[in-house]
Every structure is written in C-alpha cells, then in structure tokens.
N, C-alpha and C positions, 0 to 999 in steps of 0.2 A: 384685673380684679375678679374678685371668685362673686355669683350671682348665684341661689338655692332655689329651685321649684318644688316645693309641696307633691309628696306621693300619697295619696290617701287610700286609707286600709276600708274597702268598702263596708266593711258589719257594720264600721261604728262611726265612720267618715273622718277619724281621728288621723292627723301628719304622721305617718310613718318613719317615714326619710324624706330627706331634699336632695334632688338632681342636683348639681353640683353645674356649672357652665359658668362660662368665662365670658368677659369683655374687657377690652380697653378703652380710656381716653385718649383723644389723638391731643394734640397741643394749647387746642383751642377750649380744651375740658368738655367736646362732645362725645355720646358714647358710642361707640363701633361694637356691632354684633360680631357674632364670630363668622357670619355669610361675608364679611368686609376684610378677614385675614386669614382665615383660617386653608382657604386652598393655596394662598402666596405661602404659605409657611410652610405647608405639605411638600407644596414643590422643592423650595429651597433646604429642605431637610431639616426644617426647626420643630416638627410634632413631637417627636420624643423629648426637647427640650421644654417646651410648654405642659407635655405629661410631666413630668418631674416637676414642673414650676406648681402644678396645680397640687399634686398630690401632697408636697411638701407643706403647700400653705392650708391646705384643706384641713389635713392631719391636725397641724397645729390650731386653726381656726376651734375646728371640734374638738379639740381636747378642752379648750377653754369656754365652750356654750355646754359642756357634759357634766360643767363644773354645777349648774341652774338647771338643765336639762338632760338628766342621765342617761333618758331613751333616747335621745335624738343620734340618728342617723345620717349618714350619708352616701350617697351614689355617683360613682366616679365615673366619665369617660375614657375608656382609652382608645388610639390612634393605632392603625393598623404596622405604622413603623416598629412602636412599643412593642410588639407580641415580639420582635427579633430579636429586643434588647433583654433578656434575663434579668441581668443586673440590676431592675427597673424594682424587681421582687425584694432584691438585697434592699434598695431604698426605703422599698415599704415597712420592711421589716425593720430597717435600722430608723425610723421616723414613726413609726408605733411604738418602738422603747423608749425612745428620746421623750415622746410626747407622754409615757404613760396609756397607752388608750388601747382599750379593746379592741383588736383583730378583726370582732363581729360586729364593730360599729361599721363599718366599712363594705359598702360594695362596689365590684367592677365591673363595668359593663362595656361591649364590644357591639357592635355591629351585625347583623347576620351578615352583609356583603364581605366587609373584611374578615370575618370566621371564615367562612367558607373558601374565601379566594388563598388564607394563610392556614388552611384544616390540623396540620399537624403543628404549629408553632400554638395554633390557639390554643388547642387540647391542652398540649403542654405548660402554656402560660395561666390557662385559665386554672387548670391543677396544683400547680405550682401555688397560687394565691388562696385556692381551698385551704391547702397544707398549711399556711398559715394560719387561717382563719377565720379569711374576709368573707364575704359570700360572692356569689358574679351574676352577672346577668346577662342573656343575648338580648340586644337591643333591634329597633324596626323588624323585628320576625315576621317572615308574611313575605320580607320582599323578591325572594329568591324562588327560581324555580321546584327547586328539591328542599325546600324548608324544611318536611316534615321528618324527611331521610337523615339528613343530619343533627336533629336536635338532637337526637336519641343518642349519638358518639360525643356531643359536647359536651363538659363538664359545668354542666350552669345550675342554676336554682331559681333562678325568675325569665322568665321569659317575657319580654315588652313586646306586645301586639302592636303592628306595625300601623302607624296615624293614619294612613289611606284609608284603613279599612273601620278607623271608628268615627271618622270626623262625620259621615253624616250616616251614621248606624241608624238613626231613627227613620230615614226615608229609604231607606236600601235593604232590599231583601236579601241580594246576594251579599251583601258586607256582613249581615245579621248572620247568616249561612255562616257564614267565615271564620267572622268572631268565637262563634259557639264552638264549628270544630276545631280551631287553635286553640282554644282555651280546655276543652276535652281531653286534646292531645296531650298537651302538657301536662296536667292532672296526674291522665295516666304514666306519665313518666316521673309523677313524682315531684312536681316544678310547680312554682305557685307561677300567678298570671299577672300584669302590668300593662294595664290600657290607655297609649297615649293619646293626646288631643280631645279631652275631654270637654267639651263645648260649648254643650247646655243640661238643660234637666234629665230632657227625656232622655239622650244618650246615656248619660249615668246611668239611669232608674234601668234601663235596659243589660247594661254590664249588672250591676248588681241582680238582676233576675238569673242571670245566666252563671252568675258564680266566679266573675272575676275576681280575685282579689284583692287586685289595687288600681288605683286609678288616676289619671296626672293629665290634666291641662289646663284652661285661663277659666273652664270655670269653676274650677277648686283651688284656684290661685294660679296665680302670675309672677312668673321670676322675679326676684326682688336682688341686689346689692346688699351683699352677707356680710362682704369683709372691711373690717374699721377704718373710719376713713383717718385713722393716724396713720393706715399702710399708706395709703393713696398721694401722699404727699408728693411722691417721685417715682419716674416710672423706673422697674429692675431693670438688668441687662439686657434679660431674656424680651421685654415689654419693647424695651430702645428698640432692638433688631426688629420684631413686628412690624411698630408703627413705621419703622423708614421701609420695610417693604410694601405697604400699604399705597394703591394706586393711588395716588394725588389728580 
C-alpha cells in the first residue's frame, strides 16, 4: 500500500508534495515498513517490479485527489535497478495519458549513492523523465564523498539534504556549517533545496533562516496510509511475492 509524507514549502509552511513510500500487511493485517522487505526484494530482483507497482498506483491515486486538490503533488522513489530499465519511462508516460494527469504533478527522486555508483544510466534516466515533464530530485545528498563534484553533471532540480546532517542542526555547528553550504551550492546551480528529518522547532526555524526551501519530517507530519482501503482488501502479485520473502 502506497503511504504520503508531507514536504512543506518553508515561506508559508503550506504541503507542497507527499513523499510517496510503501508498506505492506503481512497475514495477520500487521504493518511491515519497507526496512522489513525491501533489501529481500533487492536481492531477489523484485525492485523494478515494486517501482512499476508504486508508480502505476500512485499515478492513478493522484489523478483522483487532483480531482479536490489540483495542486497536490507527488514524489516518487526510484531503485537503482530502475535507472537500467528505460522502459520504466514508456510506463510513466503511458500511465500519465491513461490517468490524464500532468507530467509536473510528478517528481522522481534517486539516491546520491545509487546516482553516483550508476552516473551515466542516471543522467540518462533522469533526462529522459525531465523530457517528459516530471521534475526529479537527488535524494540523501551529503552522503558521498564527492557530492558537490557531481551534482553539477546530474540532471535534478531538488536536491534533499541528506537527514544526518539536519536531525540535530540546532545543537551542531558543524551540521549547521553543512547545511548552509549544500544549500548554497545548490542555489547556485539553479536547484531548489529539501531538508529531511525535520524534528522540532528549532531545527525548522533554522533551515528557514538559511533559505531552504522545503522541509519534510514527524515534525511537519508523519507518513500516513494514502491509498483506499477498497484497494487493500487483497494483497497484488507483486505484494504475494514480498510477503513470502519476508523473514518469518
């Protein structure tokens, strides 16, 4: 089942987009995070199938909350398998006409560790979905040694500040240090900014001094269960194969 987290646009603290994240129920109708399948899945090669699961139901989810809420947005993960598959783009494109729904309701976000370790597949894929019309974003930015070297060559428009370095911004000089130059950086490249792990106050009050422009953790809300529970009645294919790899 598809689960939204609140991005909030700091001028005016209003929902931007929702992060978009996945759960299942196992048998017994308890709910599994994605720390509970989501490396089983990777291993056995089902990520590109769960991207395609989410993206499909996303798409349509939002085409039908845009009907009450026109601005609302969404933010999608992808899986480093995904950047191989092309095809994944034909999907999106053929599941935005299907649904009706604007191209720039839609963002995609990647990993810096998987951008980097797939450099040329990402460029390519991440271009690839501009061309469309989605927007993208590199996600946990910060984590890699040569961060700053390659943002400049990727094709992104939001850059997410990486949650090490906000979750306790208010007591750390050098996270504060951090923050300020990835968020600089980016500017100057053109890229708006997205600060995860948003905590308490003061942390907020502190990105917004600094000029972040968006902001996302428990304390501007907490993932919530998005999709109808008429979906939930039965688990998909894609759901069956998870849950039976799920250590017991």
């Amino acid at each position: 089942m598809l689960a939204g987290q609140p991005i909030v646009d700091t001028r005016n603290r209003q929902t931007s987009a929702h992060e978009i994240l996945i759960r299942l129920r196992d048998d017994q109708g308890a709910l599994i995070m994605p720390s509970g399948f989501l490396l089983a899945a990777e291993r056995f090669g089902l990520s590109v199938d769960i991207d395609r699961w989410v993206i499909v139901n996303a798409i349509r989810l939002l085409a039908q909350q845009r009907r009450n809420k026109p601005g609302l947005r969404y933010s999608i993960n992808l899986s480093g398998q995904t950047l191989s598959e092309p095809a994944v783009c034909d999907l999106v494109i053929h599941e935005l006409r299907r649904a009706r729904l604007d191209a720039s309701a839609l963002t995609f976000e990647v990993t810096e560790t998987v951008a980097i370790a797939n450099m040329a597949l990402a460029e390519t894929f991440l271009a690839r979905l501009q061309e469309i019309g989605c927007s993208t974003a590199l996600d946990d930015f910060g984590a890699g040694m040569s961060s700053f070297a390659y943002l400049r060559e990727l094709p992104v428009d939001y850059v997410k500040i990486d949650g090490r370095f906000v979750r306790n911004l208010a007591a750390n000089t050098t996270d504060q240090a951090m923050v300020r130059a990835m968020n600089d950086i980016a500017h100057a490249l053109g890229k708006k900014t997205v600060a995860e792990f948003v905590e308490d106050q003061d942390c907020y009050q502190r990105l917004c001094e600094y000029g972040v422009d968006f902001a996302q953790g428990t304390y501007l809300g907490r993932p919530e269960v998005i999709t109808p529970a008429a979906d939930e009645s039965s688990h998909t294919d894609i759901e069956q194969r998870i849950v039976y790899l799920k250590p017991r």
